[in-house]
C-alpha positions as CSV (number, residue, x, y, z in Angstrom):
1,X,10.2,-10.8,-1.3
2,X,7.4,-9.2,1.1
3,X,4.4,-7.5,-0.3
4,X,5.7,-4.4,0.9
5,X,8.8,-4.5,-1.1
6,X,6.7,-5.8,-3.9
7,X,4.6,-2.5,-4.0
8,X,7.9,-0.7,-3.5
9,X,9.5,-1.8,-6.5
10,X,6.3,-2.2,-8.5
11,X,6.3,1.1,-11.1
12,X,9.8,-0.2,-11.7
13,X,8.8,-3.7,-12.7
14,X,6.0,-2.6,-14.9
15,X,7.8,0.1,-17.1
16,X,11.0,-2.8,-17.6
17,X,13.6,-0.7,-15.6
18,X,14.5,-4.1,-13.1
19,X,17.1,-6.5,-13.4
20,X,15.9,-9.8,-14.4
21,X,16.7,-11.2,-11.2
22,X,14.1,-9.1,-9.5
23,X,11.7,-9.3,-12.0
24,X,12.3,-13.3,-11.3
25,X,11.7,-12.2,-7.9
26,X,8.4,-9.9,-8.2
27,X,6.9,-13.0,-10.5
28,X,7.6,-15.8,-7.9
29,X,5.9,-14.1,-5.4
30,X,3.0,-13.0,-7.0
31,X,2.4,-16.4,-8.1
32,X,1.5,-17.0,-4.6
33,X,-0.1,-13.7,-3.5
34,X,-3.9,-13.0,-4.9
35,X,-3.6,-9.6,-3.2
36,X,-0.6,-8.4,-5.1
37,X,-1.5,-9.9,-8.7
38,X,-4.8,-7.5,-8.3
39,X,-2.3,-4.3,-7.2
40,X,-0.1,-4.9,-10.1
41,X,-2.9,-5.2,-12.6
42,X,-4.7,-2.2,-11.0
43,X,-1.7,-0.2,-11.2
44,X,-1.2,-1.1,-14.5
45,X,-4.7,-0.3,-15.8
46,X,-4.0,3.2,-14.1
47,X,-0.7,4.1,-15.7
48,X,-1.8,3.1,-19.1
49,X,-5.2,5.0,-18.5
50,X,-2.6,7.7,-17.5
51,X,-0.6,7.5,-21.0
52,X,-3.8,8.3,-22.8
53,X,-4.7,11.2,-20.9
54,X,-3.8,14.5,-22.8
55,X,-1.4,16.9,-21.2
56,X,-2.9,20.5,-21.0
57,X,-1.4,23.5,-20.2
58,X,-2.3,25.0,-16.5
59,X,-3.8,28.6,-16.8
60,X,-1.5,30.8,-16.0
61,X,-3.6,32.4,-13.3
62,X,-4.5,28.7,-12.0
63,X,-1.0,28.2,-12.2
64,X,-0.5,30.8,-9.6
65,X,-3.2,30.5,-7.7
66,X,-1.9,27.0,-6.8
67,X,1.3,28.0,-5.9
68,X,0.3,30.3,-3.8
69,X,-2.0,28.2,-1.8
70,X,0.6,25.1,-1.7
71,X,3.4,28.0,-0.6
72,X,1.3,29.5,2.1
73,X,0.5,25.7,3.2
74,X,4.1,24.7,3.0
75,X,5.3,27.6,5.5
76,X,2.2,27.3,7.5
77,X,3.3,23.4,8.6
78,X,6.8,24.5,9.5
């Protein structure tokens, strides 16, 4: 396994929706790879910092505000 596929397949590995085989896989190479053992933990510190977060309601004129900017940007680029 590359790095690359590593950080690929990473969210997966983390919330327990791999095959044992590739978690097998994700743990043998990180037990090599300083680089990748920091992403995981990083990643995980953010996703659990994420889960504690409380989920608010957008204002409904925020709400479409936004959606008109990220429309007007979406037909501007084509």
């Amino acid at each position: 396994m590359t790095c690359r596929e590593l950080f690929e397949r990473l969210s997966e590995y983390l919330d327990g929706e791999l095959s044992p085989e590739l978690c097998a896989e994700i743990l043998r190479h990180m037990d090599g790879c300083d680089p990748c053992i920091i992403f995981a933990k990083t990643l995980k510190v953010t996703a659990d910092l994420c889960r504690r977060i409380p989920a608010h309601r957008v204002p409904p004129e925020v709400d479409a505000d936004l959606r008109a900017i990220l429309f007007a940007r979406r037909t501007s680029d084509t």
